[in-house]
C-alpha positions in Angstrom: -37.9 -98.8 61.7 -36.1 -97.2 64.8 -36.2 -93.8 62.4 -40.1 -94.1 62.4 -40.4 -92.8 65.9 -38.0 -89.4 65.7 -39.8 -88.5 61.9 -43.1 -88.6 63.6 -41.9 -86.2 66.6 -40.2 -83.7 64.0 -43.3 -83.9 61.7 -45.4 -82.8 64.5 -43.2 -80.4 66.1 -42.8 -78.6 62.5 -46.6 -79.0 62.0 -47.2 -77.2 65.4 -44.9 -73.8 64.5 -45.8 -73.7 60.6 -49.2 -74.4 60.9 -49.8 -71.2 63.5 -47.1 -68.4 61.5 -49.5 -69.2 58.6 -52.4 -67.2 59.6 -52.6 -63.7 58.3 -54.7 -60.5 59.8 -58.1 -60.6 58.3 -57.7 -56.8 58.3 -55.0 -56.9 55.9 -56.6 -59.5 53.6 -59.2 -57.1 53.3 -57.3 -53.8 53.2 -54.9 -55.9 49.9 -59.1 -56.9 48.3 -59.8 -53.4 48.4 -56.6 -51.5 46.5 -57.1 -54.0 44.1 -60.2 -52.6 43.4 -59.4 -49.4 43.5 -56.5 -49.9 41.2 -58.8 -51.4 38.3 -60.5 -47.5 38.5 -59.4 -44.5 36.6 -60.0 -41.3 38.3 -61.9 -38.3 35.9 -60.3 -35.3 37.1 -63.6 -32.4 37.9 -63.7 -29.7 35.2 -63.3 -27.2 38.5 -61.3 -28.7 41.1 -62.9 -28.2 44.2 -60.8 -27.7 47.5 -60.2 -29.9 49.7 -62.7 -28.5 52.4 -65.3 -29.4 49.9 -64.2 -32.7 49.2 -64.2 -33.8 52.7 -67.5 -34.4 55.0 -68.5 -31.6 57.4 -66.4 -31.1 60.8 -68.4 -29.9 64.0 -65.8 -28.3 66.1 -66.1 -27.8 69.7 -64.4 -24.1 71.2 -63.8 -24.2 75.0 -65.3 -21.6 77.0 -64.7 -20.6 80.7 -67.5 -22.6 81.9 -68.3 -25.2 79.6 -67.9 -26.4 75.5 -70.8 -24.8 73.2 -71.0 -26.4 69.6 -70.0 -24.2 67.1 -71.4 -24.8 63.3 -70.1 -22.6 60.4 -72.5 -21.4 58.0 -71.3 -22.7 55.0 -71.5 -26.3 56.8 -75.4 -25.8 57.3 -75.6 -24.7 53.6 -74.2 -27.3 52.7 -76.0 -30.0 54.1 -79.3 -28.1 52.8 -80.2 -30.5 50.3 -79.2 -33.6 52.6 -82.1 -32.4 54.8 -84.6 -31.4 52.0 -84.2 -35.1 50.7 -84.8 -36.2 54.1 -87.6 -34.3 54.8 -89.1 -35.6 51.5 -88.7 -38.5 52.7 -90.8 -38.3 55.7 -88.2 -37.6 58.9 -89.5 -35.0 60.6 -87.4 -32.3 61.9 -87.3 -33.7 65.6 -85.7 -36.8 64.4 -82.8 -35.1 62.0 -82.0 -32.8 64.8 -82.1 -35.8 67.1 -79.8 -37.8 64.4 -77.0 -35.0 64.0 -76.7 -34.2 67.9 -75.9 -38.0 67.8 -73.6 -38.4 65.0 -71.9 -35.6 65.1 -69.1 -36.8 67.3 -68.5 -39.7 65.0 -68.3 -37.6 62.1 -71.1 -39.2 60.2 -73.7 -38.0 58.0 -77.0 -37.8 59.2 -78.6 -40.2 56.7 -76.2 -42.8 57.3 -76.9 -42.2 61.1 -80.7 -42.8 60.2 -80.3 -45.8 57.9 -77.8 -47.9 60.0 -80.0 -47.0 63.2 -83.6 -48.3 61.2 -85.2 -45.1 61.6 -85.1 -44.9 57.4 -84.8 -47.2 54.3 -81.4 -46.9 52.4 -83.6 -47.5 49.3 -86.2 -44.7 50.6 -83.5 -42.3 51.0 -82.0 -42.8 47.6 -85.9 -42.6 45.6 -85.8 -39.2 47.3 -82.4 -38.2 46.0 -83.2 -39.1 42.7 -86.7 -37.2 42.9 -85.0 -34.3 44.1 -81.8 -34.4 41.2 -84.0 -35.5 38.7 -82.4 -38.5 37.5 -83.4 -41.8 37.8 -83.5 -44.6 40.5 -82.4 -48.0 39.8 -84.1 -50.6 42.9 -81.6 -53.5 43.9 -81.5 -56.3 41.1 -82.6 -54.2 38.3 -79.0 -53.5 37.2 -76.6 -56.4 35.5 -72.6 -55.9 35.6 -70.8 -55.5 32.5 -68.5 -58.4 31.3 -66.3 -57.7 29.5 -65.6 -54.5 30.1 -63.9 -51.9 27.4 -61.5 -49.5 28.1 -64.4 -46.7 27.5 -66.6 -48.4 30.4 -64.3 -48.4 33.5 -65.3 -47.7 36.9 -64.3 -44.0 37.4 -64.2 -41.6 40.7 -64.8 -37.6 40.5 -65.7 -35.2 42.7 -65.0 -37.8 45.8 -68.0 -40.1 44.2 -67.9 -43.5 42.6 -69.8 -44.3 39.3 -69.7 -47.7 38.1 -70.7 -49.0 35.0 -74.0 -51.6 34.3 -76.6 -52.2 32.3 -80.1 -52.0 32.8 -82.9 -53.3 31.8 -83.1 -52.6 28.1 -79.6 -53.7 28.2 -78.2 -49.8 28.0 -75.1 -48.5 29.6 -75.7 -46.9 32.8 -73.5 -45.5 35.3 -74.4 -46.3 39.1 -73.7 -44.0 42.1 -74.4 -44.0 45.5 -73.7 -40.4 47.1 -73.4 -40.0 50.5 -75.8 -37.6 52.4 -72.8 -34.8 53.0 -71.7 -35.4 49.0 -75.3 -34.5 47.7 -73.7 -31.1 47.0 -70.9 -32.3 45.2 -73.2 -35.1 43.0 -75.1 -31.6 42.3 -71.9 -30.4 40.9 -70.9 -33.5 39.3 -73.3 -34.0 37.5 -73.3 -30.5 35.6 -70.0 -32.2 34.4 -72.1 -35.3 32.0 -74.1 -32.3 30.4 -76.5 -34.5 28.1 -75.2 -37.6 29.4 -76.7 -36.7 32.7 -79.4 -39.5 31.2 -76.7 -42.5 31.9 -76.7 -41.5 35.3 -78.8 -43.5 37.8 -78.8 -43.6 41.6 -78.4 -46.8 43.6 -77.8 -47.8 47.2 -74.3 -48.0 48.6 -74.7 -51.9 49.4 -76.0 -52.8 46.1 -73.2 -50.6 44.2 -70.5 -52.0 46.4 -72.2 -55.9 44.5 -71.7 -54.1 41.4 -68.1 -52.6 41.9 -66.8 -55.8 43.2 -68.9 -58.1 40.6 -67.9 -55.8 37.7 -63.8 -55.6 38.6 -63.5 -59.4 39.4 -65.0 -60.4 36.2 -63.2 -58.5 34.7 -59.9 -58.4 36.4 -58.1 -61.6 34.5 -59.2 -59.9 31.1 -57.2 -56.9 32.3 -54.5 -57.9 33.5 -53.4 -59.9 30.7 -55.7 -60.7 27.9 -53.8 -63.4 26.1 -54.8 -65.6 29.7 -58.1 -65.2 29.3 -60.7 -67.5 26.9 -63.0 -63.7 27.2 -62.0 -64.2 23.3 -61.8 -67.7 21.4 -58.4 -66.8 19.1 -56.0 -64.3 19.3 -55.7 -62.4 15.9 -52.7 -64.6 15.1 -54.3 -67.5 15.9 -57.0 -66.6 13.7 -54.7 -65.6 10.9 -53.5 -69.3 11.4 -56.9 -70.6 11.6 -57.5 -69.0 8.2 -54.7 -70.6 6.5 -55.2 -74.0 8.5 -58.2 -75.3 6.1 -56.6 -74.3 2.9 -53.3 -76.2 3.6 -55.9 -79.0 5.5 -57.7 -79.6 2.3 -54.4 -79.4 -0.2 -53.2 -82.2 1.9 -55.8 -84.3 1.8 -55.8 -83.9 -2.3 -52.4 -84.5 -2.7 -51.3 -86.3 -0.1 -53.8 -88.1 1.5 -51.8 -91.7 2.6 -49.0 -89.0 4.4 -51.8 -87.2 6.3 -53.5 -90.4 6.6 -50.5 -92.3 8.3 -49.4 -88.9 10.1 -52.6 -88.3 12.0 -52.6 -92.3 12.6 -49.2 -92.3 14.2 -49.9 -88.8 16.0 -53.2 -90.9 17.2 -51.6 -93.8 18.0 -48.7 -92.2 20.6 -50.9 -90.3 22.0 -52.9 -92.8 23.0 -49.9 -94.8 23.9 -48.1 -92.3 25.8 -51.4 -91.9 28.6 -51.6 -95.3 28.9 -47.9 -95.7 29.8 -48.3 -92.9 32.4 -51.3 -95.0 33.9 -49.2 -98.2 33.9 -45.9 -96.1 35.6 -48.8 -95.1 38.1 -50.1 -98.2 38.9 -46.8 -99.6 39.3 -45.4 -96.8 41.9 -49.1 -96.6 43.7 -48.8 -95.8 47.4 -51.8 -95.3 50.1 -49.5 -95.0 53.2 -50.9 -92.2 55.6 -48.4 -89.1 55.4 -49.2 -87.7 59.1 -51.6 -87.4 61.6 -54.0 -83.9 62.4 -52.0 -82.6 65.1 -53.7 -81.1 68.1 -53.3 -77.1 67.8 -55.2 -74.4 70.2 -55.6 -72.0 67.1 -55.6 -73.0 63.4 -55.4 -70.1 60.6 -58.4 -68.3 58.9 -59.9 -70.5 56.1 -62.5 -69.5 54.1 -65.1 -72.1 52.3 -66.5 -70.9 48.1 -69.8 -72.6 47.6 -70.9 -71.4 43.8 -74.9 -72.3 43.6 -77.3 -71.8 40.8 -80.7 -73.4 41.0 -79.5 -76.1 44.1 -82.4 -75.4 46.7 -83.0 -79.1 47.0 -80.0 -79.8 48.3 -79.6 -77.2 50.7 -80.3 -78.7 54.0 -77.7 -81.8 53.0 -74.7 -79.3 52.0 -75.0 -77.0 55.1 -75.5 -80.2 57.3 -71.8 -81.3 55.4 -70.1 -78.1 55.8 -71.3 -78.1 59.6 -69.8 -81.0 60.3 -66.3 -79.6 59.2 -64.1 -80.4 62.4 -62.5 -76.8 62.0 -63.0 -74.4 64.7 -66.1 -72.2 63.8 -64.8 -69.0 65.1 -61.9 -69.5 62.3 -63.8 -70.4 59.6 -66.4 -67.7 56.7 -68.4 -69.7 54.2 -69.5 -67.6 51.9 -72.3 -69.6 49.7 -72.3 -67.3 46.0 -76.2 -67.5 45.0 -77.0 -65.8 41.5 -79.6 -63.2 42.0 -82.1 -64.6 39.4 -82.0 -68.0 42.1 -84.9 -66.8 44.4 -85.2 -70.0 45.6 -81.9 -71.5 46.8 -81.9 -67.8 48.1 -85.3 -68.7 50.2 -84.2 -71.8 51.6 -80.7 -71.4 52.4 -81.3 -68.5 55.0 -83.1 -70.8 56.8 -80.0 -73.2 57.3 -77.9 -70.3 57.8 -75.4 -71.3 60.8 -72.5 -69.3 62.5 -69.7 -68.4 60.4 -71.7 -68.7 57.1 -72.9 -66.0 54.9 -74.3 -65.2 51.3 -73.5 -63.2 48.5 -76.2 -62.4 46.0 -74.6 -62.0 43.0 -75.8 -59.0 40.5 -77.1 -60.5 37.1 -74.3 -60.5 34.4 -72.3 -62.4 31.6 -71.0 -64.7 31.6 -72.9 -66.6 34.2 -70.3 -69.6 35.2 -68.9 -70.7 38.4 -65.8 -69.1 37.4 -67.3 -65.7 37.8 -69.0 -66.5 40.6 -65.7 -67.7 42.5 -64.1 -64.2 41.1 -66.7 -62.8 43.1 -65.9 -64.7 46.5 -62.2 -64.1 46.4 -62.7 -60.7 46.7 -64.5 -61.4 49.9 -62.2 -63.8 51.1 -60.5 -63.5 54.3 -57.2 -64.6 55.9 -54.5 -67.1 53.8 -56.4 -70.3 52.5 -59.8 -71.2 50.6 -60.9 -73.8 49.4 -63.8 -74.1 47.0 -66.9 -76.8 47.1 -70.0 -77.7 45.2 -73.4 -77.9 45.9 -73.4 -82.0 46.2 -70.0 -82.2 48.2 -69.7 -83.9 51.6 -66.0 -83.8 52.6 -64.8 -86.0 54.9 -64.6 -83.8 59.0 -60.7 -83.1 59.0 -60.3 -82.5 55.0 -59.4 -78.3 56.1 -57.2 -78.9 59.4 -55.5 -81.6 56.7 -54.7 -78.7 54.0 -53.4 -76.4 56.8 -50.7 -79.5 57.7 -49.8 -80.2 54.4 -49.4 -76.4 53.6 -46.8 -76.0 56.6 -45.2 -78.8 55.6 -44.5 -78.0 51.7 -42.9 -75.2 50.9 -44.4 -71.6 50.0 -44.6 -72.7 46.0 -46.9 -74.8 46.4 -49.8 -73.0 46.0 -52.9 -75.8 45.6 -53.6 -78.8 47.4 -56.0 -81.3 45.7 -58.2 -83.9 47.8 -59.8 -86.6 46.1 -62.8 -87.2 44.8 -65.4 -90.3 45.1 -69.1 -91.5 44.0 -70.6 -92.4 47.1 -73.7 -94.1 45.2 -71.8 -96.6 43.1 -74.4 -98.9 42.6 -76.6 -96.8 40.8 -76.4 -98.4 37.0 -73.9 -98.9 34.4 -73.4 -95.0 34.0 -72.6 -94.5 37.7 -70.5 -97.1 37.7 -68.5 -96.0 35.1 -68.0 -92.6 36.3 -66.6 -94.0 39.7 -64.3 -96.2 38.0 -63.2 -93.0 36.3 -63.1 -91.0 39.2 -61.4 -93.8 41.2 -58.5 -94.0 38.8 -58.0 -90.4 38.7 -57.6 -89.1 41.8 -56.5 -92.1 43.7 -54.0 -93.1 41.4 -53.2 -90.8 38.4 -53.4 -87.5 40.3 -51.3 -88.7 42.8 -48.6 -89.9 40.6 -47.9 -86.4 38.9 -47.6 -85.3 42.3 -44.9 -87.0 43.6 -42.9 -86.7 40.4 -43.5 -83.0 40.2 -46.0 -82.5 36.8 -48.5 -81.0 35.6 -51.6 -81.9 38.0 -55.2 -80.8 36.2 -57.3 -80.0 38.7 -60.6 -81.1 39.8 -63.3 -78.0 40.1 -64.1 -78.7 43.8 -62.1 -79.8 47.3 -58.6 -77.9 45.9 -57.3 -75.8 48.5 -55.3 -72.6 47.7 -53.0 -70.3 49.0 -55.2 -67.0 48.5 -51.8 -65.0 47.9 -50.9 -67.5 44.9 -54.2 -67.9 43.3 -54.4 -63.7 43.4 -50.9 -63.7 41.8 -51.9 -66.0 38.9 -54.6 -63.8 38.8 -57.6 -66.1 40.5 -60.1 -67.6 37.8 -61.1 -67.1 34.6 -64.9 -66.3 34.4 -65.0 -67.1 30.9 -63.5 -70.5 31.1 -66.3 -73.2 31.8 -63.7 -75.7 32.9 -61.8 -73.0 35.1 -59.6 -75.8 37.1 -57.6 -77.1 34.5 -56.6 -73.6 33.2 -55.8 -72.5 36.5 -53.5 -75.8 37.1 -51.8 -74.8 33.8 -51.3 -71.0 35.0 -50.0 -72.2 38.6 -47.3 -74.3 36.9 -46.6 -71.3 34.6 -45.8 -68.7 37.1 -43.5 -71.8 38.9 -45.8 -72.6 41.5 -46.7 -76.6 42.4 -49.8 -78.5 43.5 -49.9 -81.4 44.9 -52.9 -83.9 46.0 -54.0 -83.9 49.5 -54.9 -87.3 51.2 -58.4 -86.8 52.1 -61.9 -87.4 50.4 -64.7 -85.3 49.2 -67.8 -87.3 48.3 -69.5 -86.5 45.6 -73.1 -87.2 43.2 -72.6 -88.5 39.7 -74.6 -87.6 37.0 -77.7 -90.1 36.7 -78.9 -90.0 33.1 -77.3 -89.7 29.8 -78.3 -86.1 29.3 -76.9 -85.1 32.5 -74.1 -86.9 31.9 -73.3 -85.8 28.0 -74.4 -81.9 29.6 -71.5 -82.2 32.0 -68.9 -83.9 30.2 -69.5 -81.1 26.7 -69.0 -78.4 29.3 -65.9 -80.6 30.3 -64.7 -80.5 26.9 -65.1 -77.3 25.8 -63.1 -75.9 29.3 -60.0 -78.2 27.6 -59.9 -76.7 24.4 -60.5 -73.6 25.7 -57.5 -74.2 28.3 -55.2 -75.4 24.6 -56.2 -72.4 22.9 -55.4 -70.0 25.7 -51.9 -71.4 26.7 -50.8 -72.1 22.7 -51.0 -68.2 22.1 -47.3 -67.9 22.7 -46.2 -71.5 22.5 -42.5 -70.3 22.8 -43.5 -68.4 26.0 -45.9 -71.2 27.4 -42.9 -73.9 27.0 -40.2 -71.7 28.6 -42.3 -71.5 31.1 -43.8 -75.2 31.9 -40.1 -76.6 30.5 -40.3 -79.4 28.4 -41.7 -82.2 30.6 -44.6 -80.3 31.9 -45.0 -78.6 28.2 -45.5 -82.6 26.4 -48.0 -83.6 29.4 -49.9 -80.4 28.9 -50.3 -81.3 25.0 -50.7 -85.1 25.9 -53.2 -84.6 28.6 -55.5 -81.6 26.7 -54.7 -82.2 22.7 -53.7 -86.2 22.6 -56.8 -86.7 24.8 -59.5 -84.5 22.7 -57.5 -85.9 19.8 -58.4 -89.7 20.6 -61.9 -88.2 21.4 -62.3 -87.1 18.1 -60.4 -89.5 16.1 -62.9 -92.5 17.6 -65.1 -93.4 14.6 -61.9 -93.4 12.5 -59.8 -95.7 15.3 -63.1 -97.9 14.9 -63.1 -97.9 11.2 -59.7 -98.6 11.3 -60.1 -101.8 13.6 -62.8 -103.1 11.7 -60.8 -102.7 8.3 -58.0 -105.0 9.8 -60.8 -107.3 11.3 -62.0 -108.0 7.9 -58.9 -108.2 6.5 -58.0 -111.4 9.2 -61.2 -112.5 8.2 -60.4 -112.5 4.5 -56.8 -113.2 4.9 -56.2 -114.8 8.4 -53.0 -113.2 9.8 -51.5 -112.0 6.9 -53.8 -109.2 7.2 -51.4 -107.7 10.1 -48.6 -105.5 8.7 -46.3 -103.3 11.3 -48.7 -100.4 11.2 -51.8 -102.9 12.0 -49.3 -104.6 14.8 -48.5 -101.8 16.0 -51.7 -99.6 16.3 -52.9 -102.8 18.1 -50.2 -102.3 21.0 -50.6 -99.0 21.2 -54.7 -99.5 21.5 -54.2 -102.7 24.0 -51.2 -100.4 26.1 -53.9 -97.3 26.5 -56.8 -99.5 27.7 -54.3 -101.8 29.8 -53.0 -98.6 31.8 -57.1 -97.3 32.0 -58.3 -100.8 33.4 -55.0 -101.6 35.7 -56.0 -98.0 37.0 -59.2 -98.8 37.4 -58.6 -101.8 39.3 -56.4 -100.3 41.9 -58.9 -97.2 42.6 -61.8 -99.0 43.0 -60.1 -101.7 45.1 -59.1 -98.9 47.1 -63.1 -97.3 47.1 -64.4 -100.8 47.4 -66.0 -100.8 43.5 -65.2 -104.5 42.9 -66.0 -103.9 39.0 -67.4 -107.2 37.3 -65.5 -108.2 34.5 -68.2 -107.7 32.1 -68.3 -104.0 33.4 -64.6 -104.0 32.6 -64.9 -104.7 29.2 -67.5 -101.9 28.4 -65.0 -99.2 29.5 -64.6 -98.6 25.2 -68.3 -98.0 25.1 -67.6 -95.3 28.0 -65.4 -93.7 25.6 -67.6 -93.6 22.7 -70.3 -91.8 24.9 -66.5 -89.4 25.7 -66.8 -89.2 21.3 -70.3 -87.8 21.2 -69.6 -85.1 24.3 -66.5 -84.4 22.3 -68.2 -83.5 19.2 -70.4 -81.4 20.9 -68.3 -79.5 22.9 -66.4 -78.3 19.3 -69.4 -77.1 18.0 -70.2 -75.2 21.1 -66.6 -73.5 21.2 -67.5 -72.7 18.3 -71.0 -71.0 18.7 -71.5 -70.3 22.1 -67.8 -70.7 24.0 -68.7 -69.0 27.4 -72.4 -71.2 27.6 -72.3 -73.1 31.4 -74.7 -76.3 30.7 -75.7 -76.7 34.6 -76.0 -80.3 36.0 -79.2 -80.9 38.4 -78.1 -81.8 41.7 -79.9 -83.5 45.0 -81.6 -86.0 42.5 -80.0 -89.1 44.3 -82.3 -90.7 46.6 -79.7 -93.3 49.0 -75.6 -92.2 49.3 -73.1 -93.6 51.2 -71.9 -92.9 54.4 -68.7 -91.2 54.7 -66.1 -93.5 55.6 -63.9 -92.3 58.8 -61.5 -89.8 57.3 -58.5 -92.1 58.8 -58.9 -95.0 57.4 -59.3 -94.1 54.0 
């Protein structure tokens, strides 16, 4: 005890100097964002390379004289900003107000048009209707474009002449290229587009804003896909997986017809340990469960850039409630962006979140696009992001005040490998049926027991999708998410502990809205599912490769946790036909009907719903659950509802693998308060 008082001192003094040589420039965060987009674009080099006078904008230079300076402006400057002021003068700006506009941007260097546009005197999209009218090519208005996903080799971003042109789709789903010319490049767009010749066509003029949505939408789709194919679930199989696959049903169905009792009794034992194995893990964590509070939120005068994801898609009724929760953050606001991801098509979460707009939150309208997931969504934001840290948060999440200043402590004090930080998650309306119920229980035993198990013994730790905290220089390395993965968390926790970095569970609470009915529920948990086998097929491309890199403990929980868990899924109506077989038998035969194999299935069964329920106990006595007994003994109807979702989720790998089933939020009439972040 007389240790307690010097740990707490050192804790606090390491928390103070950590926590502040954290924080990173927000100019360099955003400087890194922007070579990584520029690196994803290949560079068309002009048929005739112009100079480099052409290439760069005009120069007004100013020659003393005895008296005073007179502007001097070369001829060829004034030709060639001719067609800059022929579009503007299309476009209604009279002569009066371009002269006005260059004698006022010309010591900043700008371009007249730009000048106009950022002062309000003209309409970006106005100005670019006119260039388009004047080259003769067409005009595409903000939102009628739709970034390509996935991208080919032939449909990169590429940069000639000193002018962007990024790939999209328009409207009748054909491949156009978007650029956004700058009032002193008009000449040079003349030029380049002599270069397309018939493909002129493909061509189409946009605004700079809404091609810097596409650029950034387009390359962080894309940008796992890129980087290393075999991470990404863009494509179901590999080709030597499907060459496997191929074989698989042939040597499936000769064992079956030759050798059914050994396939019979192999895929019962397989069965069997799995199910064994989990519930052994559960027991090890009920037995070794600790709640003690690691340390307190120091008091610090600055506290490191954090940004706040918010993916939405058809959530305006719960707008007011999840702005009203992020608010209440105790972080300080100068230190904090939340950037709320709204999918363009979503007019109406669009409508009523502006009006809750507060300081340091923001929007991105995302540009229409495939696949449309959360995971691509959150690509999006981590371009934006600022600073060191970001964490990511769903529509229906109230986390508890300190939840960020408590990621920045734990952060310091862990070292620079750990790269996530995982807070718990709760039901706060418990009481809301048999469903609800059973979804907190599940929830309860998760993150309050089982989560924090594999993190103090250093395993593999799936991830929950919201309230996990990151590193941003870690989750760029491992290349950020996977837009095409509908259950994006548990691949990324698989691709942290791949590249050797750890995550660990963070001692705070995010609140959270279960899923009311059976469809939402069954909608939720297939989407669940399907993310896991997804995550199996990814990371078994290169098994050799995946288990060198996970080592051999983390390799067995990763097949445990993602194939023994879709395997018991799967294997239900068989374990129930099974049972009943040997209940018949003890009816016939009494006890003589048990064997070893029946004895022992038995245990393993009884050891995998011991360590669920023992779990369950401790995480809702911790929540304050108090499950009934009768409530208890249902949990193997909870799985069979697991079965069905199971089922589903196969045939949806197999037919429509990147489909995101959305679950409808701000349905729940009464929630519980938050319980003070403290004391729980």
């Amino acid at each position: 005890m007389s240790n307690e008082p010097s740990r707490s001192v050192q804790q606090a003094n390491t928390l103070r100097s950590l926590a502040l040589s954290i924080s990173r420039i927000d100019s360099m965060r955003s400087a890194e964002a922007g070579q990584a987009l520029r690196s994803r674009m290949t560079t068309i080099t002009p048929l005739e390379a112009p100079s480099h006078s052409q290439r760069t904008s005009p120069v007004v230079r100013t020659i003393s004289g005895d008296s005073d300076k007179e502007r001097y402006v070369p001829e060829f400057l004034r030709l060639r900003n001719a067609l800059e002021r022929d579009v503007l003068l299309q476009c209604n700006c009279s002569d009066a107000l371009i002269d006005f506009a260059k004698s006022r941007c010309s010591a900043e260097d700008k371009c007249v048009s730009s000048y106009l546009i950022d002062q309000g005197f003209l309409d970006a999209s106005v100005f670019y209707w006119g260039i388009s009218g004047k080259m003769n090519i067409r005009y595409a208005a903000d939102g009628s474009l739709s970034a390509i996903a996935p991208i080919s080799n032939k449909l990169k971003p590429f940069e000639t002449e000193g002018i962007l042109f990024v790939p999209a789709l328009d409207l009748n789903q054909k491949v156009v290229f978007a650029a956004a010319p700058l009032g002193h490049q008009l000449e040079a767009f003349e030029r380049a587009l002599g270069y397309f010749d018939e493909a002129t066509s493909k061509i189409v003029v946009v605004t700079p804003e809404y091609q810097k949505a596409l650029t950034v939408t387009t390359a962080s789709s894309n940008a796992l896909a890129q980087d290393d194919l075999s991470m990404s679930a863009v494509h179901r199989f590999m080709p030597s997986q499907r060459k496997l696959l191929t074989v698989s049903p042939i040597f499936f169905l000769g064992t079956i017809g030759f050798a059914f009792d050994v396939f019979y009794w192999a895929l019962f034992i397989l069965l069997t340990l799995s199910l064994g194995a989990i519930g052994l893990l559960r027991i090890a964590s009920f037995f070794t469960y600790s709640d003690k509070q690691d340390f307190a939120v120091p008091e610090l005068e600055n506290w490191p850039h954090y940004t706040i994801l918010v993916p939405l898609y058809k959530e305006s009724a719960i707008c007011r409630q999840l702005v009203d929760a992020l608010d209440a953050l105790d972080y300080p606001k100068e230190a904090l962006d939340v950037i709320f991801l709204v999918e363009q098509d979503d007019e109406l979460t669009q409508k009523n979140l502006r009006k809750l707009l507060r300081k340091s939150m923001r929007m991105i309208i995302l540009p229409p696009g495939k696949p449309q997931t959360k995971p691509r969504a959150l690509s999006v934001g981590l371009a934006a992001t600022k600073g060191e840290f970001v964490t990511v948060f769903d529509a229906e999440d109230r986390p508890e005040p300190q939840q960020l200043k408590k990621a920045i402590c734990q952060f310091a004090l862990e070292g620079h490998d750990v790269a996530c930080l995982q807070a718990a998650l709760s039901i706060d309306h418990a009481k809301d049926g048999w469903l609800v119920r059973q979804f907190a229980f599940e929830y309860a035993a998760l993150f309050d027991v089982f989560l924090p198990f594999l993190s103090r013994k250093n395993l593999l730790l799936p991830l929950g999708g919201t309230s996990n905290h990151f590193r941003v220089s870690a989750l760029r390395k491992v290349g950020g998410w996977d837009p095409f993965n509908v259950t994006e968390d548990a691949d990324l926790a698989v691709r942290f502990a791949r590249q050797g970095f750890r995550t660990r569970t963070l001692n705070s609470s995010t609140y959270e809205e279960a899923p009311l009915t059976l469809k939402a529920w069954l909608h939720q948990r297939t989407r669940w599912h399907k993310g896991w086998i997804q995550t199996l097929a990814v990371h078994l491309r290169n098994p050799r490769l995946t288990y060198k890199q996970l080592g051999a403990t983390n390799f067995a929980l990763l097949l445990l946790t993602f194939f023994g868990g879709m395997l018991c899924l799967w294997a239900a109506p068989l374990t129930a036909l099974m049972f009943a077989e040997v209940l018949w038998g003890v009816h016939q035969t009494g006890l003589q009907a048990f064997d070893a194999f029946s004895i022992y299935a038995l245990f393993c069964f009884l050891f995998g719903l011991g360590g669920t329920v023992v779990t369950v106990l401790q995480g809702s006595a911790k929540r304050g659950f108090r499950p009934r007994g009768w409530e208890i003994a249902s949990i193997p109807l909870y799985w069979v509802l697991g079965c069905i979702a199971s089922y589903k989720a196969l045939f949806e790998f197999i037919v429509k693998p990147h489909y995101w089933r959305k679950t409808e939020h701000g349905i729940v009439r009464h929630r519980g308060k938050i319980k003070d972040a403290e004391g729980v």
